[in-house]
C-alpha positions in Angstrom: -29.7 -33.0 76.6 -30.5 -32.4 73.0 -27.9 -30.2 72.8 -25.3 -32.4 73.9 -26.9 -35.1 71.1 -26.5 -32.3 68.4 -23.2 -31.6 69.1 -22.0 -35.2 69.2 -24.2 -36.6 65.9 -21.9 -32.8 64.5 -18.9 -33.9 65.0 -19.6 -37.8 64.5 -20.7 -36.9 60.8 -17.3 -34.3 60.4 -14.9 -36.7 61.5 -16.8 -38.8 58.8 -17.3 -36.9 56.3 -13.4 -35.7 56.5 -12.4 -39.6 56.0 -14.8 -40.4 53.4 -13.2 -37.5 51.0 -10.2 -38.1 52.2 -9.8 -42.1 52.0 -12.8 -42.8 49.5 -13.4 -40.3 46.5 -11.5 -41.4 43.6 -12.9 -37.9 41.6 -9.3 -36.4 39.8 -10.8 -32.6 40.4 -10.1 -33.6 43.9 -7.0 -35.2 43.8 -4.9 -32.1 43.1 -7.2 -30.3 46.6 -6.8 -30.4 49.9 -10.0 -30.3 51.7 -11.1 -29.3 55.1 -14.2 -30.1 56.7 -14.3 -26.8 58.8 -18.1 -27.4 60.6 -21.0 -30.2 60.3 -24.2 -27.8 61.8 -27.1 -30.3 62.0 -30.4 -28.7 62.3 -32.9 -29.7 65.4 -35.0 -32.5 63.1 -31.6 -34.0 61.7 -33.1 -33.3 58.2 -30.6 -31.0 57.0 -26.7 -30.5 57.9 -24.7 -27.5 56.7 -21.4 -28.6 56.2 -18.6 -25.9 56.1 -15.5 -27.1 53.9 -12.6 -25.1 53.5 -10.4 -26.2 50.0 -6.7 -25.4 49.2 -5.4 -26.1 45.7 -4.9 -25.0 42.2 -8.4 -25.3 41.2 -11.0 -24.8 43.9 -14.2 -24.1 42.1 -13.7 -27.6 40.1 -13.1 -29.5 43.4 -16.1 -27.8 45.0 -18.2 -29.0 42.3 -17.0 -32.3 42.7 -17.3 -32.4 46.1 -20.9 -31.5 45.0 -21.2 -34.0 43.0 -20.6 -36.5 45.7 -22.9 -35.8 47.5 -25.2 -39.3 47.1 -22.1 -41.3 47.9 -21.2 -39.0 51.2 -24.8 -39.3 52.7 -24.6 -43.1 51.9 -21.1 -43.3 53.8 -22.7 -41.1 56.5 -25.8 -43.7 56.7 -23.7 -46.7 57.1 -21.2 -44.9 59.8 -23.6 -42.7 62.0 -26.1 -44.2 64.0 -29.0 -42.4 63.1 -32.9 -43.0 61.7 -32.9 -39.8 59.4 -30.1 -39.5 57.2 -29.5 -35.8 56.7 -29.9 -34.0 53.4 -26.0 -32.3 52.9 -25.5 -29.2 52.2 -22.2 -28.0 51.2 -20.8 -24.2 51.6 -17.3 -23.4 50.6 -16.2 -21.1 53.8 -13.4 -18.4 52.9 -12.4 -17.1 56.5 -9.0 -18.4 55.8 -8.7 -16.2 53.4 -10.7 -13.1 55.4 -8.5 -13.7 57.8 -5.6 -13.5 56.2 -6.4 -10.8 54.0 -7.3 -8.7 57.7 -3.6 -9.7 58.8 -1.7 -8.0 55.9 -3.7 -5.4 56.3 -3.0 -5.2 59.9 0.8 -5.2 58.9 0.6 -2.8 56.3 -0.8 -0.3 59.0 1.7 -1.5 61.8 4.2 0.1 59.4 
């Protein structure tokens, strides 16, 4: 049953979370980014949530830190949407297996030939 709850209250706050940065942060860094909310991994006690982001642009690293940055106002937009009496601490990670992946595939090719 908990299970179930976790995996709900996970995608609950990425579906959030994806609006909010999407819709809401007027930050310029991220303006010129496309950013992906890849995975929302809430732990058991709901006191932390690792949130895997993926970010396409000219300047990642700058739009990663404001995403960072952010962080106050996207746990305050995840308190008013998500029905819930602990308000996870978020915890961002930038997740490159995009890019692992498709470094792997040209490799792949380059051996194919």
């Amino acid at each position: 049953m908990a299970n179930i709850r976790l995996a709900r209250i996970n995608s609950t706050m990425q579906t959030v979370l994806a609006e909010t940065i999407k819709n809401e942060l007027q930050d310029e860094r991220l303006s010129a980014a496309i950013v992906s909310v890849l995975k929302v991994a809430v732990t058991n006690d709901l006191s932390h949530a690792k949130i895997n982001v993926s970010i396409f642009g000219k300047d990642e690293k700058n739009a990663f830190q404001a995403l960072l940055s952010s962080v106050p106002y996207l746990r305050k937009a995840v308190a008013k949407k998500v029905q819930l009496r602990i308000v996870p601490e978020l915890h961002f990670v930038l997740d490159n297996s995009l890019d692992y992946s498709e470094k792997m595939n040209k490799l792949f090719e380059k051996i194919k030939k």
